[in-house]
C-alpha atoms as one frame of an Amber mdcrd trajectory, in Angstrom:
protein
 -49.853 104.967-228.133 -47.506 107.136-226.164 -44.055 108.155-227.608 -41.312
 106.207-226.069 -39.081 108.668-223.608 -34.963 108.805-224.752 -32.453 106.993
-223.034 -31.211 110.097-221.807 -34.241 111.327-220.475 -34.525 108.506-218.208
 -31.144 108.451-216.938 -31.371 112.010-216.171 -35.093 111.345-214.321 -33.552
 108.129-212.228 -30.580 110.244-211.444 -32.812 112.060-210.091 -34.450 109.765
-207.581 -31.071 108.477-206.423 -30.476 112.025-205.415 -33.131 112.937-203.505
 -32.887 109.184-202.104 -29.593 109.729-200.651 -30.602 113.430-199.314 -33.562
 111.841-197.055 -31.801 108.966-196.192 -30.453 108.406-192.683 -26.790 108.898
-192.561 -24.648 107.992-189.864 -21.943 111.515-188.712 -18.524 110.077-187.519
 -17.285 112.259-184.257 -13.699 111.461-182.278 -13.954 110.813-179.438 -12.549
 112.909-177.340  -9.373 113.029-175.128 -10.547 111.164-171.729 -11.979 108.087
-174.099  -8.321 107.748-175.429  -6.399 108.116-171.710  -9.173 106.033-170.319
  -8.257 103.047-173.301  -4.988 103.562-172.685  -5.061 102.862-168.959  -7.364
 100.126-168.786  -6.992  98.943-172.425  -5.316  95.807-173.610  -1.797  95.986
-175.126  -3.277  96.192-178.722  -5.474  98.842-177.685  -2.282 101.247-176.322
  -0.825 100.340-179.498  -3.447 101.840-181.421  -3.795 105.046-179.114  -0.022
 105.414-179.913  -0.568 104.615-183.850  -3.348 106.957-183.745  -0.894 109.887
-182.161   2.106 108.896-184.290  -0.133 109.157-187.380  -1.907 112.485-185.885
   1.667 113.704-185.596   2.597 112.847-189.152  -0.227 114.825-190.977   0.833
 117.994-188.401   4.609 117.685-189.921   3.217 117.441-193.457   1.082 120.722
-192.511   3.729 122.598-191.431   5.852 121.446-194.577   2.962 123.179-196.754
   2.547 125.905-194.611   6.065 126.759-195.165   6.027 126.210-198.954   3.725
 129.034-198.687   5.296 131.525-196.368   2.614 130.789-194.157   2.689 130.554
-190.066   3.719 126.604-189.646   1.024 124.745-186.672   3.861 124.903-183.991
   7.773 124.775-184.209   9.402 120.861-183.189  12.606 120.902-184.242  13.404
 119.181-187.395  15.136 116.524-186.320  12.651 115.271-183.858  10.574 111.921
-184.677   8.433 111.714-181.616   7.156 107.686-180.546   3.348 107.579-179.908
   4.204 107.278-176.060   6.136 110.564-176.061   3.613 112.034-178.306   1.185
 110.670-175.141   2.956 112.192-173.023   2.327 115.200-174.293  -0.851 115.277
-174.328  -1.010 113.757-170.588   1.206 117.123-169.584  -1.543 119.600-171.622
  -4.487 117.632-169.743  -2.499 118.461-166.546  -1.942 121.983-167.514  -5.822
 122.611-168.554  -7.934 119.462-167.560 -10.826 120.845-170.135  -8.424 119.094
-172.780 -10.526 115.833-171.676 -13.099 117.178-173.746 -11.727 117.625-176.587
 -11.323 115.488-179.825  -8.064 113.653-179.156  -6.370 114.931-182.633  -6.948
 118.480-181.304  -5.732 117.595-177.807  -2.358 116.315-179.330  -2.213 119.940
-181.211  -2.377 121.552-178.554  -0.010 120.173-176.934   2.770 120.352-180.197
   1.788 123.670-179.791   2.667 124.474-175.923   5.689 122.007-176.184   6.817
 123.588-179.018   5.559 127.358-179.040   6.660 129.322-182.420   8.655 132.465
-181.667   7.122 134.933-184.299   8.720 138.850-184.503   7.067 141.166-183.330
């Protein structure tokens, strides 16, 4: 008769399996899309459809701020230099992004988060000494 394997053992051994299950699996990667997708949804999109473009850029914008707050906890370089006061709506943020897309049309390409960095960035450059 064979010896009955621990409790342990067994756990450890189906642990196992679900492991190297879930590293052969199929998985599904997430990409943004990029910047044209957005304009293109906004133009031709229904009204709840701009309203999420302009959530998505208003809560875009929100993380940058909160980036910039850490950055300058930490004496660090902040993403680009708004002034403190401003609270941007998702169609100004937009607009933004339309005027970066105008100044270098390869922004289309790009994921839209990155777009609307890009465009804090030129809109509000940071004036670093030299």
């Amino acid at each position: 008769m064979a010896a009955k394997m621990p409790i342990s053992s067994k756990v450890k051994r189906f642990g196992g399996l679900i492991l190297i299950a879930l590293a052969i699996a199929p998985s599904h990667a997430f990409t943004e899309k990029n910047t044209g997708w957005f304009l293109r949804l906004y133009a031709d999109g229904s009204p709840e459809d701009r309203q999420m473009v302009e959530t998505y850029l208003s809560n875009n914008q929100n993380g940058f701020h909160w980036a910039n707050e850490a950055q300058a906890m930490e004496s660090r370089p902040k993403l680009y230099c708004a002034p403190t006061e401003l609270t941007p709506t998702g169609g100004q943020l937009l607009e933004t992004v339309r005027l970066q897309v105008k100044a270098d049309p390869r922004t289309l390409l790009i994921p839209f988060g990155f777009a609307l960095l890009l465009s804090m960035q030129t809109t509000y450059p940071c004036k670093f000494a030299q």
